[in-house]
DRENDO-1510 file (C-alpha; in Angstrom, 1 decimal, always signed):
<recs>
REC; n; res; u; v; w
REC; 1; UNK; +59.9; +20.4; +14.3 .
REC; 2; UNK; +57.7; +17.6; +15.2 .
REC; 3; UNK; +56.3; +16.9; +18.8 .
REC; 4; UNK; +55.8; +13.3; +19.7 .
REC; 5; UNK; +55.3; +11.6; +23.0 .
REC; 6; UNK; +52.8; +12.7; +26.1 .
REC; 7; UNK; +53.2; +14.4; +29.5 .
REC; 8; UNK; +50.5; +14.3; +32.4 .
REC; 9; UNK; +50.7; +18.4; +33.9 .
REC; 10; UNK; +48.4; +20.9; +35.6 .
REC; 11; UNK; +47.1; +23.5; +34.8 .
REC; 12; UNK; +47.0; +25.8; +37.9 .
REC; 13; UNK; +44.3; +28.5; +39.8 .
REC; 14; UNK; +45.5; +31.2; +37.1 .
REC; 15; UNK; +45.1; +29.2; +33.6 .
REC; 16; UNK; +48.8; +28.1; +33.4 .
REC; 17; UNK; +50.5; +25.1; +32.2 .
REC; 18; UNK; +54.4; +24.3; +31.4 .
REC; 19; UNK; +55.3; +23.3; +28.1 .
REC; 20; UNK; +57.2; +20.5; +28.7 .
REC; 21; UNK; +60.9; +21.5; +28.6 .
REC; 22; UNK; +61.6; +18.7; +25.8 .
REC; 23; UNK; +59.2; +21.1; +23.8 .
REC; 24; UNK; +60.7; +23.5; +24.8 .
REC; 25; UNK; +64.1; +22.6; +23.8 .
REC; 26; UNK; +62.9; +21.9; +20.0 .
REC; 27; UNK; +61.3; +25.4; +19.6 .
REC; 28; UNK; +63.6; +27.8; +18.4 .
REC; 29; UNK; +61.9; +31.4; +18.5 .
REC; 30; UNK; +64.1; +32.4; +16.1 .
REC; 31; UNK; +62.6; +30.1; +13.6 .
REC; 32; UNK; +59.2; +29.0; +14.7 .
REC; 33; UNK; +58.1; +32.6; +16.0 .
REC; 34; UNK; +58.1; +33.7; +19.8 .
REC; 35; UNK; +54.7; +32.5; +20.4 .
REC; 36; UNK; +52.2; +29.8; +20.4 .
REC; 37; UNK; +48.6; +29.8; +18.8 .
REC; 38; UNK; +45.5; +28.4; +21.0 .
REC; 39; UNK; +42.4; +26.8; +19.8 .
REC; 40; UNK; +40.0; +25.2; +21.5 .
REC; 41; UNK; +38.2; +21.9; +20.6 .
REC; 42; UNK; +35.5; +20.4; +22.7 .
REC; 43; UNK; +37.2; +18.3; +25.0 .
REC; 44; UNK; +40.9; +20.0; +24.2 .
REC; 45; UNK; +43.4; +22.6; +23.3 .
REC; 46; UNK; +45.5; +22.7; +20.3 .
REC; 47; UNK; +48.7; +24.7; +20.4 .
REC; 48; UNK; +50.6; +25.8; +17.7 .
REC; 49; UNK; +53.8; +27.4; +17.0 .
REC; 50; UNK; +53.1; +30.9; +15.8 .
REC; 51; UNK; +54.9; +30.1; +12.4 .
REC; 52; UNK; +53.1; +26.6; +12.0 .
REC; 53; UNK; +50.2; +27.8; +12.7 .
REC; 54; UNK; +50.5; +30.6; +10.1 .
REC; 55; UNK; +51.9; +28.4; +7.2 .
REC; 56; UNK; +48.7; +25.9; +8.0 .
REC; 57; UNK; +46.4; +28.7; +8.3 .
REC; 58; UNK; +47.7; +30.4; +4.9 .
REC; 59; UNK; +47.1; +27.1; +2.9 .
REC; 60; UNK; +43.6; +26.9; +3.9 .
REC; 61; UNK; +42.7; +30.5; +3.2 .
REC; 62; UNK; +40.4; +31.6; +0.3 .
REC; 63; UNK; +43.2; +33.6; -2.7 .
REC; 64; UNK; +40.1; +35.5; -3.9 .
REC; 65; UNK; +38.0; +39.0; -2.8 .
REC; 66; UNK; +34.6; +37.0; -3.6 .
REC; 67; UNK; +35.0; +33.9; -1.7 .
REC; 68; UNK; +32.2; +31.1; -0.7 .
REC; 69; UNK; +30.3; +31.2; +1.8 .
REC; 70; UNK; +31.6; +28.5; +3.4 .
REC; 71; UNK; +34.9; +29.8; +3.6 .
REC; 72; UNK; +33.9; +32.7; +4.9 .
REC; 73; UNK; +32.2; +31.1; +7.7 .
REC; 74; UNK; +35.5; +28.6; +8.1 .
REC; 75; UNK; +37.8; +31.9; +8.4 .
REC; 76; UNK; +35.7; +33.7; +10.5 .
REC; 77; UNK; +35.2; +30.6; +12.8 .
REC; 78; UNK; +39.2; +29.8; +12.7 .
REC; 79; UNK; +40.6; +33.0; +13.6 .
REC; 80; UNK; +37.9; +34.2; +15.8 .
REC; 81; UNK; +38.7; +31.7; +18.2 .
REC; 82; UNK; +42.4; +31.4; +17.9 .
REC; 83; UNK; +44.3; +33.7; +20.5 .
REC; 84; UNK; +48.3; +34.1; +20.7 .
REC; 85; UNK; +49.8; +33.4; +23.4 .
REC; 86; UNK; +53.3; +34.9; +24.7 .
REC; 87; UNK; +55.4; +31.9; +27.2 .
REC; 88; UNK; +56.3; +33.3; +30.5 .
REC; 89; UNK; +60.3; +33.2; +31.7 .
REC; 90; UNK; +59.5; +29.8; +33.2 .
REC; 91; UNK; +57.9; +28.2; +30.1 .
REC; 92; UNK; +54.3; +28.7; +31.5 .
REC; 93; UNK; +51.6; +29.8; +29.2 .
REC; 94; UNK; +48.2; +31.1; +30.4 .
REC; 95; UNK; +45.5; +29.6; +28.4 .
REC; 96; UNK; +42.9; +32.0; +27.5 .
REC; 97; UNK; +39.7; +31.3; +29.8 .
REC; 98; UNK; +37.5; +30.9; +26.8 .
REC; 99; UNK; +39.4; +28.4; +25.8 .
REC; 100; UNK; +39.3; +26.4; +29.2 .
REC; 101; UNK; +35.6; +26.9; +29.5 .
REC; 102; UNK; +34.7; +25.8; +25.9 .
REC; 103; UNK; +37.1; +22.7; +25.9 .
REC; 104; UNK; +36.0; +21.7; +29.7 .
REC; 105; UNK; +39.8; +21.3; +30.8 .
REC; 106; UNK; +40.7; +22.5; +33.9 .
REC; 107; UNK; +43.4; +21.0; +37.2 .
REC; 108; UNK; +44.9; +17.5; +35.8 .
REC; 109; UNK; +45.9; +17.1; +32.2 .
REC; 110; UNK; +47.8; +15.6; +29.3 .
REC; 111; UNK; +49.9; +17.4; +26.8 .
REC; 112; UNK; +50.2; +15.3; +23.6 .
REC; 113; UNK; +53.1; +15.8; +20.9 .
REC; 114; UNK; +50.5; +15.7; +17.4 .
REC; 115; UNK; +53.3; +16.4; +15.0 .
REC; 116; UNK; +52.8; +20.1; +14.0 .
REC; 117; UNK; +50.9; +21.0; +17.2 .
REC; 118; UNK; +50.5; +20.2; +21.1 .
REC; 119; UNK; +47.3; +18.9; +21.9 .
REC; 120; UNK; +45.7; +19.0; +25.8 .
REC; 121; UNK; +43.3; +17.0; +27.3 .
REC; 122; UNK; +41.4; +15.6; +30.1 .
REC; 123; UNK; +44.1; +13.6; +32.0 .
REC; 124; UNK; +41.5; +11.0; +32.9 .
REC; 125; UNK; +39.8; +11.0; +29.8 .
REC; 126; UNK; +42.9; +10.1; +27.9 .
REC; 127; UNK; +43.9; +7.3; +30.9 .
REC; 128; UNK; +40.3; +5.9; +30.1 .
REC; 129; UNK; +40.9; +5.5; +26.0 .
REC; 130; UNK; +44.1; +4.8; +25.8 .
REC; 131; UNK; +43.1; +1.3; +24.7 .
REC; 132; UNK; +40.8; +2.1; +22.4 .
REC; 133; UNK; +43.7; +4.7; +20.9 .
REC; 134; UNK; +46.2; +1.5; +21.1 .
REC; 135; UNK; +44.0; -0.5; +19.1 .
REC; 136; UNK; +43.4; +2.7; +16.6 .
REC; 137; UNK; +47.4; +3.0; +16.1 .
REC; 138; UNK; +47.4; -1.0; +15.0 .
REC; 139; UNK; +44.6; +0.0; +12.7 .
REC; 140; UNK; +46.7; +2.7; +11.4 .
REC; 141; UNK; +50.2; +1.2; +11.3 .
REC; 142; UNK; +49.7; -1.0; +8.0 .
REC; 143; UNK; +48.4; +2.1; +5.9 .
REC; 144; UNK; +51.0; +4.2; +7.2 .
REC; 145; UNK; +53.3; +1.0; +6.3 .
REC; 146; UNK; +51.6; +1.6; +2.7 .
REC; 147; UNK; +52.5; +5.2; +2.6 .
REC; 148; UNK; +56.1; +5.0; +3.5 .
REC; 149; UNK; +56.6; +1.7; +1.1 .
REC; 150; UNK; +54.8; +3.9; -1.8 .
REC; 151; UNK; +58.0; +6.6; -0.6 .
REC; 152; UNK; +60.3; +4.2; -0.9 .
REC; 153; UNK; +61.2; +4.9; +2.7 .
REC; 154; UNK; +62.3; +2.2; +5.2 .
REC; 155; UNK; +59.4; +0.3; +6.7 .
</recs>
């Protein structure tokens, strides 16, 4: 599953916001797990499929009963913050209000497809850079050119 593309919703008096039904129609419970995972960022959300989340989240872990201090301080950070959260019939979730308050989001947003994750922000914030993230993705396009050449996938 990979989300791509972006979708300007709200997020209502109660913490809710609908995952865009052409999300929704890629996510298979079955396969990616019933739920989504939250994190906050300053400035936005991340959400992850349960599954995703878990695979990314295993590959980052520490394999040993004496690890670093900075990994402890990593994992404790990570999953301290991250809360599951269970859709409603109608697609809704209700983001955790920790999560609104640390990221500031809160009425009009933006849900972006990020490839393993959604991403939420600031409706007007993301209005107001889109620009600067235009000229980013030029930036970015020949390297990822580079990558899929070094592939030998289709340019």
């Amino acid at each position: 599953m990979f989300f791509t593309g972006q979708y300007f919703h709200s997020i209502d008096k109660k913490g809710r916001v609908a995952v865009p039904a052409r999300y929704r129609h890629l996510w298979d419970p079955a396969v990616h797990g019933r739920t989504w995972c939250s994190l906050p960022r300053a400035g936005s959300i991340r959400l992850y499929p349960k599954r995703t989340y878990d695979e990314l989240a295993a590959g980052m872990m520490a394999r040993t009963l004496t690890p670093d201090p900075a990994s402890l301080a990593r994992e404790a950070i990570l999953y301290s913050f991250t809360h599951e959260i269970e859709p409603d019939s109608a697609g809704r979730i209700t983001l955790p209000k920790e999560h609104l308050e640390i990221s500031g989001l809160g009425g009009e947003v933006v849900i972006l497809g990020a490839g393993s994750h959604l991403r939420l922000m600031d409706r007007g914030v993301w209005k107001a850079g889109q620009a600067d993230h235009l000229a980013l993705l030029d930036e970015l396009l020949p390297d990822l050119d580079m990558d899929a050449a070094r592939q030998g996938l289709p340019e």
